[in-house]
C-alpha positions, 0 to 999 in steps of 0.5 A: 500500500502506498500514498499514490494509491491513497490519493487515487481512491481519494481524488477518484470519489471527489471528481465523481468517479471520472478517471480522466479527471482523476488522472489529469488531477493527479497528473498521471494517465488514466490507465496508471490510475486504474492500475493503482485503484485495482492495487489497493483493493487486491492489497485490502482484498475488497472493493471499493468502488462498484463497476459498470464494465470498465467504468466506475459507478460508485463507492461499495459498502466497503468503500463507503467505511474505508474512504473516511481512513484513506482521508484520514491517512492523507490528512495525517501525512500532510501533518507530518510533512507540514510539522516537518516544515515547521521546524525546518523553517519555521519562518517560510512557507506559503499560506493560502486563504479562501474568503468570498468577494466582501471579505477578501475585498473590504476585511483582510487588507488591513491584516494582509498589510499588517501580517506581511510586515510581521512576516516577510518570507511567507507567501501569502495566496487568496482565493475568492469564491462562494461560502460553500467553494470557501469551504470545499476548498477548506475540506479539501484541504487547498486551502488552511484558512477560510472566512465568510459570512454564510455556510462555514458553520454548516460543517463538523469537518470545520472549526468555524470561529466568529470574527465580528459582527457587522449589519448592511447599510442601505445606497441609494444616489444623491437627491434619491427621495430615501436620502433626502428624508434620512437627512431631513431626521426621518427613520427608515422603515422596511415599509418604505424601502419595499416600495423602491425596485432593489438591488443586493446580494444573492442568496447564499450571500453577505447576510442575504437571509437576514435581508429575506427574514426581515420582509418576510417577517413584515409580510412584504415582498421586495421587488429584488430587481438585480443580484449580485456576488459583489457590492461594488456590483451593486453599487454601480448599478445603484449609480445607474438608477437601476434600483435602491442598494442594501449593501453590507456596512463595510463595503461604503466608504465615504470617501470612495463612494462619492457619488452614493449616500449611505443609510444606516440599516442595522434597525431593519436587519438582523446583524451577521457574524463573520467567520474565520474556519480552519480543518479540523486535524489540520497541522497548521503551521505557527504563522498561521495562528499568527495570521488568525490572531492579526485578522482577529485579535481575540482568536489567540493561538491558546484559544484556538488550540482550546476549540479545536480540542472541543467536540464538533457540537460542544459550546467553546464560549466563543 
């Protein structure tokens, strides 16, 4: 038994079976990758994945109550290579974060300016995607930390630690009637809100269930004209007049967004909570607590051993 053939049986279950993908993944021939799958079952003396002809259909029963050792085992010979690093060069590495478009675009410069300077020889790389991808890329352990809103919370396989708390703000062009009675001292409800075409997230996004919740619970349906991942798509075409924006609060800047008012909306939708997520089981390496505890102060590397030591579905205090 070998680590290629491991990764084989693996890599096979996550590309759906599809040897061709296997073997463009793992950079080998299909063939190869057939051969080492037949290996590992003469070598374990069951099946692992049904067959159909020469195609696979499927994990067995046996399969099913194998794969999650064949993680395990791979999971734990990236620890020891990633321990191995960490006292061979404690001060280099690479560090790779998943994070949706907000985060990445309004949350982490400051602590990537910040951590860059602590730690100059580690090569940082952000990837950006929906909260589920930011969690599938945690899960298959692409990348070591994880932050967004929506979904992290959603997977025992992750510790999923709050950050902050923030509410959405709702945008709307100079001389808009909204931005005249905010001035004029008059509180905006979601009654007058629903009467105007809006513009915001999609579902699955920036707190947009906090957003539904709060029509739904009012009996009113908004009339969502455009979706979008990202706020600075919203607020163009909140620019263009296509529709009244509700944005999350950290995504205006007053002194970038000249051309748009902001309304204070925290009254009207519930707040969100921020969330950084790591592997459980991981090894992670010590500039990755350093980068945790720089994104957000009061995760300390103690605190976070601490959680990870918890069950799943055990109360940490956090």
């Amino acid at each position: 038994m070998n680590f290629q053939q491991l990764r084989s049986a693996r890599e096979t279950v996550r590309q759906n079976f599809n040897l061709t993908a296997v073997a463009g993944v793992l950079h080998t021939s299909q063939p190869g990758v057939s051969r080492q799958i037949r290996e590992l079952e003469d070598e374990l003396g069951i099946e692992l994945f049904g067959r159909a002809g020469k195609r696979l259909t499927g994990l067995t029963e046996p399969g099913r109550l194998v794969m999650p050792i064949i993680e395990r085992l791979l999971q734990e010979a990236d620890n020891l290579k990633r321990a191995g690093d960490e006292f061979a060069r404690s001060d280099e590495g690479a560090l790779t974060i998943a994070a949706t478009h907000s985060q990445a675009r309004y949350a982490l410069p400051a602590a990537v300016r910040d951590f860059r300077q602590r730690r100059p020889q580690v090569q940082l790389h952000l990837h950006q995607g929906t909260p589920q991808q930011v969690a599938r890329m945690l899960l298959d352990g692409e990348a070591d930390i994880g932050i967004a809103t929506e979904a992290l919370a959603q997977y025992d396989e992750l510790l999923a630690l709050p950050c902050y708390r923030w509410t959405h703000t709702v945008v709307v062009p100079p001389g808009h009637p909204l931005a005249d009675e905010a001035a004029a001292g008059q509180g905006l409800t979601l009654q007058r809100l629903a009467q105007f075409p809006l513009v915001t997230y999609e579902s699955g996004y920036t707190g947009r269930s906090h957003i539904d919740e709060a029509f739904a619970k009012a009996g009113l349906a908004p009339d969502i004209v455009l979706v979008a991942m990202d706020a600075d798509v919203i607020k163009t075409y909140v620019e263009l007049g296509l529709g009244v924006g509700i944005v999350a609060a950290i995504a205006f800047d007053d002194e970038r967004d000249l051309h748009l008012r902001a309304i204070d909306a925290r009254h009207l939708f519930a707040a969100n909570m921020t969330r950084l997520a790591i592997r459980r089981g991981a090894w992670l390496r010590d500039y990755v607590f350093d980068f945790i505890t720089t994104f957000a102060p009061p995760l300390t590397k103690a605190l976070v051993h601490k959680a990870l030591q918890a069950a799943p579905d055990e109360d940490t205090g956090l």
